[in-house]
Each structure stands twice: as structure tokens, then as C-alpha cells.
C-alpha positions in Angstrom: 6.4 -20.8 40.8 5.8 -21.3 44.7 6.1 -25.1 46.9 3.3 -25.8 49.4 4.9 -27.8 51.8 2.7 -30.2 51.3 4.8 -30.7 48.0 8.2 -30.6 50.2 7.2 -33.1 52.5 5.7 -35.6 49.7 9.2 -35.3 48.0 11.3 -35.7 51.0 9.0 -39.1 51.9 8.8 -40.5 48.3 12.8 -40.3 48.1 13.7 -41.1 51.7 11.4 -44.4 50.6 13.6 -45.2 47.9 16.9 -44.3 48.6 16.4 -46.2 52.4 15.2 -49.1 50.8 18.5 -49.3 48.7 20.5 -48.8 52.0 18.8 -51.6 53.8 19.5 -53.9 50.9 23.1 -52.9 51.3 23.3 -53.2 54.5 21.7 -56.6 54.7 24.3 -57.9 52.2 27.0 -56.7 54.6 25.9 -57.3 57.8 22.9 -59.7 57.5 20.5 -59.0 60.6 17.2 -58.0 59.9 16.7 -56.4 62.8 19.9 -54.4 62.7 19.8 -53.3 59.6 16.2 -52.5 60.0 17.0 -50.2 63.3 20.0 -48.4 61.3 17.7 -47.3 58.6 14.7 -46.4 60.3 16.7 -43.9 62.5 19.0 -42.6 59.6 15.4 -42.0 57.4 14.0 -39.8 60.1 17.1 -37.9 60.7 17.6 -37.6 56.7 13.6 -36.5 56.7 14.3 -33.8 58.7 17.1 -32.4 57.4 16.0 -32.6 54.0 13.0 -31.2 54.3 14.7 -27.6 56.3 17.3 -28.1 53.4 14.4 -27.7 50.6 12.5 -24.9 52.2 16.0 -22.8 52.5 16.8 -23.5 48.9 12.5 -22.6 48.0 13.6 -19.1 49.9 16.9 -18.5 47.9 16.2 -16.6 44.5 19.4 -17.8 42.9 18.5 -19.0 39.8 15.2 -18.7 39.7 13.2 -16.5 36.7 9.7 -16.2 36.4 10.2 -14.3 32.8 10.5 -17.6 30.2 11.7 -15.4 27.3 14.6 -14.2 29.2 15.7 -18.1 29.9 15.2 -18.6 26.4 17.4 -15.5 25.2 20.1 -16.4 27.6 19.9 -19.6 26.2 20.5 -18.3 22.6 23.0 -16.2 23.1 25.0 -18.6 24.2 27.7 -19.5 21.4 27.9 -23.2 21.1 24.3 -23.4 21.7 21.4 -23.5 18.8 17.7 -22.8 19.7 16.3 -25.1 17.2 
């Protein structure tokens, strides 16, 4: 199953949104300037953006463990011997 990057970009955004917003509230309980902290996160989401989104398209290009055949996840699964199916 293929990722537009349309998809990529909507993840990167929806967690570079939440995981900034945590690092502004940290950093506003250590330093506590607005305007500082505010600075500090906008550059680190764009630089974080960026590489997260080259970082998601080189892992949508590697194959490693990827299957398109569902019954051969489910035998590997099986066979496995401290695993039960059901």
C-alpha cells in the first residue's frame, strides 16, 4: 500500500503540532518568556518538518518489511512457537 505525500505531509504537521506544543509547555516552565520559548519552537518545528518529512519518504522507498501478501504475515505469524493464531 503506497503514501501520497499529501498523507506524509499531514502526518509530519499533525505530530510536529503536538509534540511542539508539549516542548513549548516545557520550555515555558523552565525558562518562562513567551516570546523565547515561542521563537525556540517555531524554528525547531520547521527544521523537525523538514527532516521528518525526507525521513518518511526514504523509509516509504525502503521495502524492508513490507508484504503485500496477508497470508504470508499470517503464516509467519503462526509458525512462530510461543505464538497462537486464535
Amino acid at each position: 500500500m503506497a503514501s501520497t505525500r499529501a498523507r506524509t505531509i499531514t502526518k509530519a504537521v499533525t505530530w510536529e503540532t503536538l509534540s511542539n506544543s508539549v516542548c513549548f509547555l516545557i520550555a515555558y516552565l523552565i525558562f518562562g518568556k513567551v516570546g523565547d520559548c515561542l521563537i525556540f519552537t517555531v524554528i525547531c518545528t520547521l527544521l523537525k518538518l523538514v527532516l521528518f518529512y525526507y525521513h518518511e519518504r526514504l523509509w516509504h522507498k525502503s521495502t524492508w518489511g513490507k508484504t503485500d501478501n496477508w497470508c504470508a504475515q499470517i503464516e509467519a505469524y503462526a509458525k512462530q512457537p510461543d505464538k497462537e493464531l486464535f
